[in-house]
N, C-alpha and C positions, 0 to 999 in steps of 0.2 A: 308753676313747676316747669323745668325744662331738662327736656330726656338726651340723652347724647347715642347714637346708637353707631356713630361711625369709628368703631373702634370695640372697645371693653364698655358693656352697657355701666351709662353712669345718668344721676339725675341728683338735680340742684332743687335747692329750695329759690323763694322770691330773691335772697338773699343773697347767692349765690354761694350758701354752704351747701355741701355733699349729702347727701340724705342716702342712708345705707338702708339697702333692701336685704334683707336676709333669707336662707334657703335657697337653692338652686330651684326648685319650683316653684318658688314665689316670683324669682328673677325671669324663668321663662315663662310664668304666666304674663310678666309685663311685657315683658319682650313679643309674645306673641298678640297682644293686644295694639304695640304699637306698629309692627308689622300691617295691622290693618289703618293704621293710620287716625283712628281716632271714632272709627266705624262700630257700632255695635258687633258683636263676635257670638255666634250662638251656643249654650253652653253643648252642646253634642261638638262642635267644632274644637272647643277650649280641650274639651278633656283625648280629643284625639291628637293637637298639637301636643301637649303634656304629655302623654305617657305612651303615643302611638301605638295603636292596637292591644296594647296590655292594661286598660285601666285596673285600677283598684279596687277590693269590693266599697260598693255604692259610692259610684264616681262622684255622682252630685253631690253627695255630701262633703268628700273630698275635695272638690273643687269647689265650693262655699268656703268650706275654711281656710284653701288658698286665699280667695277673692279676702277674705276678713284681713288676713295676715298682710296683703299688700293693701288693703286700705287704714292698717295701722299705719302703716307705714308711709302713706303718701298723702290720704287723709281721705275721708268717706268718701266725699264730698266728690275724689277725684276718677274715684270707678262707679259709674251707680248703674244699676241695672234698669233696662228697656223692653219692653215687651218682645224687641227683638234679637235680645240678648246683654251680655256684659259690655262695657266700652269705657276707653280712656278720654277723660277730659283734656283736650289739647288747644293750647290755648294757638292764635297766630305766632308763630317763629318759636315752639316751644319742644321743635324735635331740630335735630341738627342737619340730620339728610333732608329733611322740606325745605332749611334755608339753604344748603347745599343745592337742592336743585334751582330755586329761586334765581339762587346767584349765576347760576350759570348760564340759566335762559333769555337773565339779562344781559349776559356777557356775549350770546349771541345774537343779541339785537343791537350790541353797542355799535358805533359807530368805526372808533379809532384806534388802532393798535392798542396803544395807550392805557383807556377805556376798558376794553379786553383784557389784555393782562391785566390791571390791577384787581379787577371783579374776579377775575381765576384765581391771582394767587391769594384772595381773603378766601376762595371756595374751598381752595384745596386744603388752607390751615385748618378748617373745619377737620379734618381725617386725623384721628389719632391708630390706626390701627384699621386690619379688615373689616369688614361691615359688620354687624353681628359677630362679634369675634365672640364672644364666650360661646355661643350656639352654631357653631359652624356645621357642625353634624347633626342639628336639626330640622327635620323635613318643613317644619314649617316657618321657617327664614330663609330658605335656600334659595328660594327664586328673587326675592326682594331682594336679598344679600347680591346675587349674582347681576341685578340689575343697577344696583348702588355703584357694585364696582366695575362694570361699563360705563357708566358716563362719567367717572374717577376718571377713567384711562382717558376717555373723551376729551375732558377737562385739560389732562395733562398733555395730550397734542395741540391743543387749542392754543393754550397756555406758549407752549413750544412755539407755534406758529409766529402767536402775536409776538414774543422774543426777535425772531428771525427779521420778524417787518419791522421791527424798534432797532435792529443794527445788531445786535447782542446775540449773534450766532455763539461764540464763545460760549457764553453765560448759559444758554440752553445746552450748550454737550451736554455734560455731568447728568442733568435729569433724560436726556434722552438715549442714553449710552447704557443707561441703567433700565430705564423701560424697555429698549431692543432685546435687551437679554433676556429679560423677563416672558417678551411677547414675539419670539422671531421669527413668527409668518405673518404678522400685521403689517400690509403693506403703506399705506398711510403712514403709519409710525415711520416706517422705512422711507418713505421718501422724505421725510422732516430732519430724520438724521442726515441723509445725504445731501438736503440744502446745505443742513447746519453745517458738513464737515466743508463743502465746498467755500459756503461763505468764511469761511476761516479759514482759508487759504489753504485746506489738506484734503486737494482735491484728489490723491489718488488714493487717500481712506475710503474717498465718498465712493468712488470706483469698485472698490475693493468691498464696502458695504453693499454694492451692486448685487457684484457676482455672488459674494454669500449668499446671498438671500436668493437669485435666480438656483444658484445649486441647492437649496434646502426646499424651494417649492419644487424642485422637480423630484428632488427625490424622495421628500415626502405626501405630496401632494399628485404629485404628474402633469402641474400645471407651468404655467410660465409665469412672470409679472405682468401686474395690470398695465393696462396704457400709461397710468397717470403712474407709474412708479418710472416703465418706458418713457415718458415725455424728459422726468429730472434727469434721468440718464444721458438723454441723447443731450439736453441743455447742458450739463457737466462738459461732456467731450467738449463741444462746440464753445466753450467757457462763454456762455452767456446766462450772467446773471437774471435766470428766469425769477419771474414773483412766485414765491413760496405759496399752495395750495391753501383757496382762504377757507374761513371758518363756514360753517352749516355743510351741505350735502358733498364732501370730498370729493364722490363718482356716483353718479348716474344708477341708482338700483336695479339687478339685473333678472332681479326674481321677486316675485311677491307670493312665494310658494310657504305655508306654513311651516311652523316648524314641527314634526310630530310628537304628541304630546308623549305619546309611549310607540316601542319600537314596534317594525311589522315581522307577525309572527306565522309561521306559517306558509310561505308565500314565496320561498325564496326561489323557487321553480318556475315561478309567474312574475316573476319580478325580473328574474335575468334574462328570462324569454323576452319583456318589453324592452329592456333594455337595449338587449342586443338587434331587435327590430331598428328600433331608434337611433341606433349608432351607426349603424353600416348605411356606407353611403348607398347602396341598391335596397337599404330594408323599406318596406314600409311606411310612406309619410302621413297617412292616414291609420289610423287604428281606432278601432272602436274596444273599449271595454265593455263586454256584456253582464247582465246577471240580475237575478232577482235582487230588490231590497234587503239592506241587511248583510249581504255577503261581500260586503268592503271594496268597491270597486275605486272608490274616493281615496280610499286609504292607500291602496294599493298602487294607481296610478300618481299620485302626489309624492310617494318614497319612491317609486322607480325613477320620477321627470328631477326629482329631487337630486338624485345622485349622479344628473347628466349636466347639471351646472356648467361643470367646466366645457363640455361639451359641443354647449353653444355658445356662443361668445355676446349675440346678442339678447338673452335672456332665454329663463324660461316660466312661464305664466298663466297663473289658476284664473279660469275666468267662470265663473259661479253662475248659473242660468237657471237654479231652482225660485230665485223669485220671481223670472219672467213671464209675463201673460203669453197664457197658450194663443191666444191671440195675437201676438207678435209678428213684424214681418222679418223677412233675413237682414232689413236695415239694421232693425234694433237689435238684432244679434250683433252685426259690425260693431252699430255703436259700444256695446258693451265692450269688446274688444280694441276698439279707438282709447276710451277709457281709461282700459286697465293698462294699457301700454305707453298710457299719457302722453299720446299722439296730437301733436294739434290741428285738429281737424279745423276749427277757425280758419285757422290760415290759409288753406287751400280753398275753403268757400263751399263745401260738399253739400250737395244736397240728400234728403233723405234716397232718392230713387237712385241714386248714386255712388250711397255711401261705402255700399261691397266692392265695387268696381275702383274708389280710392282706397279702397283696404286693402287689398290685392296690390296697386302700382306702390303704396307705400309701404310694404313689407315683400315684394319683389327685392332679393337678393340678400336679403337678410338669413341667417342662420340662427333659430328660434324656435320654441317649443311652445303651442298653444293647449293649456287644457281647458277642457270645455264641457263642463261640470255637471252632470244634473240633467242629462240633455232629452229625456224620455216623452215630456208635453210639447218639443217642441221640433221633433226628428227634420219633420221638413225644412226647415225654416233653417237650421243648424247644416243640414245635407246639403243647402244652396251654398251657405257660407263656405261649408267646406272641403265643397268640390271644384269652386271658383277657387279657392287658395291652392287645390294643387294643382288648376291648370297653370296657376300664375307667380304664384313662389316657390320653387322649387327645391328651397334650402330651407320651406319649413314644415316641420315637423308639427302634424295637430293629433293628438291625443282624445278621445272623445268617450267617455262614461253615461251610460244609462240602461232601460233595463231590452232595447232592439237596436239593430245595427241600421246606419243610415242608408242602406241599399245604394253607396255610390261605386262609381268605376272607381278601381286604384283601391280600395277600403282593404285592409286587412282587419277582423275580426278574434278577438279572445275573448269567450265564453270563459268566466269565471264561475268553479267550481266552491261548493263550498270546500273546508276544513277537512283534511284528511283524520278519519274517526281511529280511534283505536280499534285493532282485530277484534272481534265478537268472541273469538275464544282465544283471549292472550294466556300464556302459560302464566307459571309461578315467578315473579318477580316485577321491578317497574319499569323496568326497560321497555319493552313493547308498550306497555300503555303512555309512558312519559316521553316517544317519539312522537306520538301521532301531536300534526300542526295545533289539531281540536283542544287536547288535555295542555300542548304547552300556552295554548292563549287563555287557558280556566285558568293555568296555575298561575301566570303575568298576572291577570286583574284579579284573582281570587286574592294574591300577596298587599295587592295595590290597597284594598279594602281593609286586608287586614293582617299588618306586616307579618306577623308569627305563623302567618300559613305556610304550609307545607304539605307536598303531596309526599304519602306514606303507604306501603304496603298496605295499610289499613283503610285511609281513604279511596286509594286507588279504583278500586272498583267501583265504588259510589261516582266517580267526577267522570270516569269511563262512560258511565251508564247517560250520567247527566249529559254530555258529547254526544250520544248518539241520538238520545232522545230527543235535542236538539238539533239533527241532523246537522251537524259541524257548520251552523249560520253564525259566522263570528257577532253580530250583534244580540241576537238569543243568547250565547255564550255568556256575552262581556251583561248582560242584563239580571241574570240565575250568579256568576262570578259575585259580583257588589253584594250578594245576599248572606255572601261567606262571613259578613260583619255578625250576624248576627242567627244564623243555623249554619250548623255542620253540612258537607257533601249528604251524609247520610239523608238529615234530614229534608234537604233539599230533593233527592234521588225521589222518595215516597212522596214528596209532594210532587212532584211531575209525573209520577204515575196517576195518581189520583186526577188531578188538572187533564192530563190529555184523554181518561176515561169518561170525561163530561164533554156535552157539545160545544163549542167554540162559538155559536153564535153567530154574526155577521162577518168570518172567516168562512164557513161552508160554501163549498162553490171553488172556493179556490186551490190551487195547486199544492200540495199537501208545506212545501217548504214553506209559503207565505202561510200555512194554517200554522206552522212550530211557529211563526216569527210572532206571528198575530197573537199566539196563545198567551207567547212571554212579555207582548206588548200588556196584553189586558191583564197578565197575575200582575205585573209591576205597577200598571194603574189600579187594579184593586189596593194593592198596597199605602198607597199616597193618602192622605190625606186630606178634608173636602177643598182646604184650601190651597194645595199642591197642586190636585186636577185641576180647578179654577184657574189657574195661573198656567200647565201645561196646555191646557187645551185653547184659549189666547192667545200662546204663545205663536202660535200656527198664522194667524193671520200678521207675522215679520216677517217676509220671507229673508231677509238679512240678516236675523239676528236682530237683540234687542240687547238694550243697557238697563240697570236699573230703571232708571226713570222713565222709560218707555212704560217696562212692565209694571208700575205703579200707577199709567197712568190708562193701562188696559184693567187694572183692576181696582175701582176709587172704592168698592165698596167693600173694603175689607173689615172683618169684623172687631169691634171693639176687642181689644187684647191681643189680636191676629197674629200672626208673623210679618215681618215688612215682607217686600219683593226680594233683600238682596237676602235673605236669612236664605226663602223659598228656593232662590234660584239654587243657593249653593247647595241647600238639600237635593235638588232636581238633579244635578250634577255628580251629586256623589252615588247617586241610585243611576248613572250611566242614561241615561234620560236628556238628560240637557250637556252641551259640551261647551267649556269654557275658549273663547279665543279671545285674550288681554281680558278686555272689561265688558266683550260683549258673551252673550249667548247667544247659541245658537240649537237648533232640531233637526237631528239626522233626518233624512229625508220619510224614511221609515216610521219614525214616532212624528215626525209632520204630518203626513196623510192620518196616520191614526189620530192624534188631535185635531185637525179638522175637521173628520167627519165624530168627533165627540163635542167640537164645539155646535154641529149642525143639529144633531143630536139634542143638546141644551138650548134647542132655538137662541142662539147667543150670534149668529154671524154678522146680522145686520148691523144688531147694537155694537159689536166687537168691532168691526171694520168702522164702523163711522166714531169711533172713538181713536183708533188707530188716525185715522183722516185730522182726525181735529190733534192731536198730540203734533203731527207733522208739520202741520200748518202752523201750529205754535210755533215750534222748534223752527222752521226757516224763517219768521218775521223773527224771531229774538235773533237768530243769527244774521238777519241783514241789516238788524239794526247795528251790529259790533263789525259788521265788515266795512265801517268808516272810521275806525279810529285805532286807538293801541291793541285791541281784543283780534284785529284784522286776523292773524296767521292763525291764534285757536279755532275760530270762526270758518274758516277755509277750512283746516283738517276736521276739524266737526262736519262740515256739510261734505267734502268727502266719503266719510265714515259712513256716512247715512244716502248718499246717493241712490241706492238700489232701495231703499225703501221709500227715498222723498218719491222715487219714479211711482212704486207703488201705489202708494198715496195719491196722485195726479192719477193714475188707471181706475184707481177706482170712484175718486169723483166724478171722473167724466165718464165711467161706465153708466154710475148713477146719477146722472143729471145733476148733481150737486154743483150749480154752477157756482156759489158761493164761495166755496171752499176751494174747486178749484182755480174761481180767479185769487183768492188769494195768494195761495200757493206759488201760482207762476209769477204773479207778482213781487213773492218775497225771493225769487228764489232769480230773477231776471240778471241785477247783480251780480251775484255769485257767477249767473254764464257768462255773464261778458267778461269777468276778472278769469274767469277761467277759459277764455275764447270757445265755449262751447257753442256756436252759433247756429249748426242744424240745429241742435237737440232746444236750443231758446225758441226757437220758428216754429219748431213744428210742436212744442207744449203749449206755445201761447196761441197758437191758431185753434189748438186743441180746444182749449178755455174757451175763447172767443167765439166757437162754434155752438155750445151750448146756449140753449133759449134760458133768460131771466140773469139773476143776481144785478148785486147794486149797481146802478148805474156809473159811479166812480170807480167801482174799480175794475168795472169795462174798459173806461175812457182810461184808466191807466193802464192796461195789459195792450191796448189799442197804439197806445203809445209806443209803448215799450217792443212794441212787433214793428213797427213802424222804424225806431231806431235800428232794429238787428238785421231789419229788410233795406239799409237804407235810400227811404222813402219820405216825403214829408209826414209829417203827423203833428197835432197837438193833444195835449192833455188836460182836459178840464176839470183838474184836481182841485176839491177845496180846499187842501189841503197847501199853501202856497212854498213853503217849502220841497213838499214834492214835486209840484209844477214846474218847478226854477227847477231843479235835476233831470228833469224828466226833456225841458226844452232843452237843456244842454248836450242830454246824449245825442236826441234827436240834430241839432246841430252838428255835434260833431262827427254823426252819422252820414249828414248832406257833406258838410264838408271834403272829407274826405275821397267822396263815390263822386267827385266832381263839379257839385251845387255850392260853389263856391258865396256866394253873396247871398244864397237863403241858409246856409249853414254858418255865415258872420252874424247875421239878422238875429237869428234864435239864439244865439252863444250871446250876443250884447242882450238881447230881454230876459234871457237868465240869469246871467250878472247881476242886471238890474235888480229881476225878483230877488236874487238870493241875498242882497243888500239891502233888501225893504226885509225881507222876513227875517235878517239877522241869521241866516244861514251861511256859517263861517267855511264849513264843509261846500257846498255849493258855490260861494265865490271860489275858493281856491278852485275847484275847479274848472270855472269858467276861466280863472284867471288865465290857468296852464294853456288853456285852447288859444285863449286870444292871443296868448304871448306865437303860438307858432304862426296862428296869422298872419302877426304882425312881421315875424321873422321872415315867412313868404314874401311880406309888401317889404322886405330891406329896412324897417325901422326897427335898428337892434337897441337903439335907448327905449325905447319903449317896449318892445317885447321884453326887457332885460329885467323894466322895474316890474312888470307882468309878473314874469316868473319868478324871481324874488315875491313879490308877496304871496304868491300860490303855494310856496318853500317855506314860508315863514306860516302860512295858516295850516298847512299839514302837518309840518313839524310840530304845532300848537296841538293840534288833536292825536297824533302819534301813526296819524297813519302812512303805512309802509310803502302803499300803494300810490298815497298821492306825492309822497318825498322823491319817489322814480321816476312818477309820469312830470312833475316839476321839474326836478335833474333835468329830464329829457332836453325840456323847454329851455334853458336854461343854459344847456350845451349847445342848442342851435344857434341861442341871442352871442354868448361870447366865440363859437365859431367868426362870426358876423367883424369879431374884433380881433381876431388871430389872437385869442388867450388859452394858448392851446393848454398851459399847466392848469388851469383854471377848469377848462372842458374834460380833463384828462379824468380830474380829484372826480367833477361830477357824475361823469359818467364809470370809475370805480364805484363810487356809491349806489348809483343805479342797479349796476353789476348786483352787488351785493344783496344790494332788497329781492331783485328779479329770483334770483337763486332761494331765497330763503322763504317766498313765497309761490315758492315752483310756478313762475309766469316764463314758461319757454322760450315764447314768441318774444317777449319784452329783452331778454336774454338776452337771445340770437342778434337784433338789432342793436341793440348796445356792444357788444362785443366786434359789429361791422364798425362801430361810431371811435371805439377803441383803436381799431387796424387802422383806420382812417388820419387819426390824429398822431398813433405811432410814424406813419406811413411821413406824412408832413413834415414830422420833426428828425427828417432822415434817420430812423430807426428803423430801416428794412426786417430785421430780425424778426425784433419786437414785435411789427405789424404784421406778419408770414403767422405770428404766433396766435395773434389774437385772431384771425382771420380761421385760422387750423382749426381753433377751439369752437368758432362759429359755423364752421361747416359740420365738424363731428354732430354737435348738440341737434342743427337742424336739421341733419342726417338720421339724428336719432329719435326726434319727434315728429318726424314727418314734415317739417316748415317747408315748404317748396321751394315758396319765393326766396325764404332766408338764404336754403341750401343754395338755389343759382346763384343769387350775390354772392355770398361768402367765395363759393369755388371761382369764380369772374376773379373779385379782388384776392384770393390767393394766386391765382395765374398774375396778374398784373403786377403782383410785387415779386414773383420771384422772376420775369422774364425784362421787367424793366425798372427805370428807377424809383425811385421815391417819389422824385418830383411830377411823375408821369400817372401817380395814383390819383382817382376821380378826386373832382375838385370838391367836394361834399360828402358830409353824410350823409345817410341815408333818412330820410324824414318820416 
């Protein structure tokens, strides 16, 4: 069978005849089924997509006879039910949006204009219509739908692009004249038109495109245009044909600020207050938010920082500190902060003891908003960081959340209240009760739970009562809210009478607001089910968030018939318990400390955490086995994704001696830093490791190594293993090499080569090859560094990896530098461009982009090379590159005050 869903749902047989579903709820029960992708769907979920919030009497039955009626129709065989629910059998390429995505991820790994377009425009034939078009007004297609038709548009700038770089400005108006319209505050879109109209000789439409677009951000927005809208602009005036903006990351991410899943209610008094702290240039650059658990401090500081976007020009950014060990020092707060702002600390060389003090110089001048999340385990530690940023950066703004204020100078403090309660004696009518912040955050999630709700004169005083008795703790609220699915306010009202006349238990002692929160923590754990609590109360030990298969693999002993993890989770979720962010979960901090100490409770921690330990440990050797080949870029955002927990995993090995697991760990995970220049944070995990007494003697002698290379120092590696050996001696080489051990880092690069040619290690020669080819270009022999790097290009290409086709490039462009084949250097070092970019290597970037200015610069293209040089300064401006920032600003002075011919004789190496 194969489902069509980009457009008017339709589905074919093997044959490719039509197969007619009949009933509207027969068609949205598929519909909703392929929404999850081919996933089990649980029927409580089924019957809330279906009829939301109104089911039918005895829905299960109803929704059985659906299921019947759509497996007449498509064939038993095609829905069969799962202990974790209903789900559609899908075969490979048998829904239209999976090959639609397919296509496109290919199209951004292609190579050649060419290539790109043609993979676009089979993508985009896939769309007959909106996504979900028959279900547009149903809740449960709207997010899929809405993310279908994002990388639709995506596609179709891309699409645009590779046009522009094929010559075919023309040919692209028509579809981009019609998208403008469609979208006309998308700035990207808008600079693709403005190529297009310029390369077609109607450069003062593109002008004219300009100014539209700056007059509609301003006056609907209050913003100006982005730089990179600014750059085609200025290139128009100046009529130089700039290269049109390539495919993957357009600009540089300015926030990594969630989106809120529902609006803030309540709060709009403390919310303009932060605001306007934040905005005036004499307000406040420190702020603490204060407050008990539970009364939204997260929430509330994320919508205020949110809405100051424009504000800052160089971002503004959530930096999460609930999974960090109380035991941390204020480095590992930096770090986190280095991080999250994708700074490249590599580059500058920082040491842990150090790391605040380059945090500070390299966000000195910068205009930027840090939030710093969570911050209550770790006040001191958090109070160094950042009171050192506002001796030292004075344009940044840091936000800071937990439940005491960090006692620095400069600190302004807001004590957040809870929810304003309705009057204790409101008169006749809903007014007064249905202002108070309390009742309008009941009635938002009470509707969420269950669309047909409505506050009435009749309920009214029931959801009053429930607000007060909750003393207006918006997480209390949004907890007692969720239960609207299934009792009335009424009912609800007399069960919280009842409940807070009994003792609270391991709440006593505390301050009566943490007793309401705790109360409605433990009626909603009462409520769950045994294998709901099993799964919440594990969930404690992620402090990141977990994915499915995390949480399947904290709970293996699920019982015969069970629920799987992802049934559980979405249960957890819908009971306000667990909060969904993409495909992970995550535990308000609030219900965290409460499952922890229920996991401690369950004598479960030891066993919990060292299963957590070993899931991780998996997870970075499978991931570093895919960071050599085609898998490379998923691999990278995966271990991204999970950074704050892989850290966790390493703290707690080495808390508990587990030298084992953690020398694995740093060992799977060594890779990954070096690709990602993380180099304090490789030194100081693998010293970690290596400090612990015992595990295997291998993969001592391999972490021994591997510290060896990051320190570069000599070292060997007595790996049985001889494939690893030969890599291991290579980085090590190219480590010497580089720090100036010129003839013991040729030595280890030639007996790597060698091993990796005995062990049939294709990945390993290429390689070595890349090394020796710069060698060789040092010693002036460009025929042979030339056939070097040719076959390093040709064996990476073979395995698909991204990383080793750049670092080849590299090679490659220094051997035909050697031959003055500058068109030749130019192609390679775009392609390098292009990998650097799409597997966020900064550094690698920054120096291609000097190698670019270099060879413009040569082939008297002053412009061109001012250009490429401009782009290399911003980029290492904006990750911290130090070294890159001096070159770049060096070689743009040199090309705008003298001539071409008078630009350094070289690349940069």
């Amino acid at each position: 069978m194969r489902y069509g869903v980009l457009g008017p749902l339709a589905v074919q047989d093997a044959g490719g005849g039509q197969v007619a579903v009949p009933e509207a709820k027969v068609r949205a029960l598929l519909a909703a089924l392929l929404v999850h992708g081919g996933a089990p769907v649980s029927a409580d979920r089924l019957i809330e997509d279906l009829w939301e919030g109104r089911p039918p009497g005895r829905p299960l039955n109803t929704l059985q006879t659906k299921v019947s009626q759509l497996r007449r129709a498509l064939g038993a065989e095609q829905v069969p039910r799962t202990p974790a629910g209903y789900r559609l059998r899908l075969e490979a390429g048998g829904l239209d949006a999976a090959r639609f995505r397919d296509a496109v991820e290919e199209a951004h790994r292609a190579g050649g204009p060419s290539e790109r377009a043609r993979l676009l425009t089979g993508a985009l034939r896939l769309w007959r219509g909106p996504a979900y078009a028959d279900f547009a007004g149903a809740a449960f297609a709207r997010d899929e739908a809405a993310r279908l038709e994002e990388l639709r548009l995506d596609a179709a700038e891309c699409l645009a692009e590779a046009r522009i770089e094929l010559g075919d400005a023309d040919g692209a108006l028509p579809d981009l004249r019609e998208l403008v319209g469609a979208h006309p505050l998308r700035e990207r879109l808008h600079a693709l038109y403005m190529r297009a109209l310029y390369r077609a000789g109607r450069q003062g439409e593109a002008l004219d495109a300009f100014h539209g677009l700056r007059t509609r951000l301003r006056d609907e927005l209050g913003v100006d245009p982005s730089a990179q809208v600014g750059e085609v602009h200025t290139a128009i005036l100046r009529r130089e044909a700039a290269e049109p903006p390539r495919s993957g990351p357009p600009e540089r991410p300015r926030s990594n600020l969630p989106a809120p899943p529902t609006p803030l209610i309540g709060r709009e008094a403390e919310s303009e207050h932060l605001c306007r702290e934040l905005r005036a240039p004499d307000g406040g650059r420190l702020l603490t938010v204060t407050g008990p658990g539970g009364v939204g401090k997260t929430r509330l500081a994320v919508a205020a920082v949110r809405s100051l976007r424009a504000d800052f020009p160089d971002g503004t950014w959530l930096v999460e500190l609930a999974g960090v060990d109380r035991r941390s020092s204020a480095a590992d707060i930096a770090e986190r902060v280095v991080t999250v702002l994708g700074l490249c600390e590599g580059a500058a060389g920082a040491e842990a003891a150090d790391l605040v003090g380059w945090l500070c110089g390299a966000l000195a001048g910068r205009r930027l908003i840090l939030l710093l999340d969570n911050c209550e385990h770790v006040v001191a530690q958090v109070a160094e960081v950042a009171g050192a940023l506002l001796a030292a950066a004075p344009e940044v703004r840091t936000v800071v959340t937990g439940q005491e204020a960090l006692d620095v100078p400069g600190e302004a403090v807001l004590p957040l209240p809870p929810l304003a309660l309705p009057p204790a004696s409101a008169g006749p009518g809903l007014e007064p009760i249905a202002a108070s912040g309390a009742v309008r955050l009941f009635t938002e999630r009470a509707r969420a739970a269950s669309p047909g709700f409505v506050l009435t004169a009749e309920n009214a005083p029931a959801v009053a009562a429930i607000c007060r008795r909750l003393d207006g703790i918006p997480l209390a609220i949004e907890l007692v809210a969720a239960r609207v699915r299934a009792l009335a306010p009424e009912r609800i009202a007399a069960g919280l009478d009842d409940r807070f006349a009994l003792p609270t238990g391991p709440g006593r002692g505390r301050p009566t607001r943490q007793q309401t929160l705790r109360a409605m923590i433990d009626w909603s754990w009462g409520l769950l089910t045994g294998e709901e609590r099993t799964l919440l109360r594990r969930l404690a030990v992620s402090p990141d968030g977990t994915t499915p298969e995390a949480a399947r693999a904290l709970c293996p002993d699920r019982p015969p018939g069970g629920r799987s993890a992802l049934d559980l989770l979405s249960r957890l979720v819908d009971r306000s318990l667990v909060v969904r962010d993409g495909d992970r979960y995550r535990l308000l901090e609030s219900v965290a400390a409460y499952s922890a100490e229920k996991l401690a409770e369950a004598g479960e921690t030891g066993e919990v955490r060292r299963r957590f330990v070993a899931f991780h440990t998996e997870r970075a050797e499978l991931a570093d086995a895919r960071l050599r080949g085609a898998r490379q870029r998923r691999s990278l955002e995966a271990l991204d994704a999970e950074t704050v927990n892989m850290r966790r995993a390493l703290e707690l090995a080495v808390r508990h001696s587990d030298a084992g697991s953690a020398l694995r760990l740093v060992n799977a995970l060594a890779w990954y830093w070096s690709l990602r220049s993380r180099l304090g944070e490789a030194r100081r995990s693998l010293a970690a490791a290596l400090a612990l007494p015992g595990g295997p003697p291998v993969a001592r002698a391999v972490a021994g190594a591997w510290l060896a290379s990051f320190e570069g120092r000599p070292g060997r590696a007595d790996a049985a293993d001889p494939v690893l050996r030969a890599r291991l001696l290579c980085s090590v080489g190219t480590s010497l090499y580089r720090e100036g051990d010129r003839g013991a880092g040729r030595r280890l690069v030639e007996e790597a080569l060698a091993g990796a040619r005995a062990a049939g290690d294709r990945w390993g020669e290429a390689a070595a090859l890349a090394e020796r080819a710069d060698h060789r270009v040092d010693a002036g022999d460009a025929d042979a560094a030339r056939a070097d790097a040719e076959r390093s290009a040709e064996l990476f290409a073979a395995a698909g990896d991204r990383w080793g086709r750049l670092r080849a490039g590299g090679s490659l462009a220094r051997a035909a530098e050697l031959d003055r084949d500058r068109t030749a250097v130019a192609a390679l070092l775009e392609e390098g461009l292009r990998g650097a970019e799409e597997l966020g290597l900064w550094g690698e970037a920054v120096e291609t982009l000097l190698c670019l200015g270099h060879v413009a610069a040569a082939q008297d293209e002053a412009a061109r090379a001012r250009r490429f040089y401009a782009r290399a300064l911003r980029l290492a401006a904006e990750r911290s590159h130090e070294r890159g920032a001096a070159e770049a600003a060096a070689r743009l002075a040199a090309a705008g005050a003298r001539s071409p011919a008078a630009a350094p004789a070289a690349p940069p190496s």
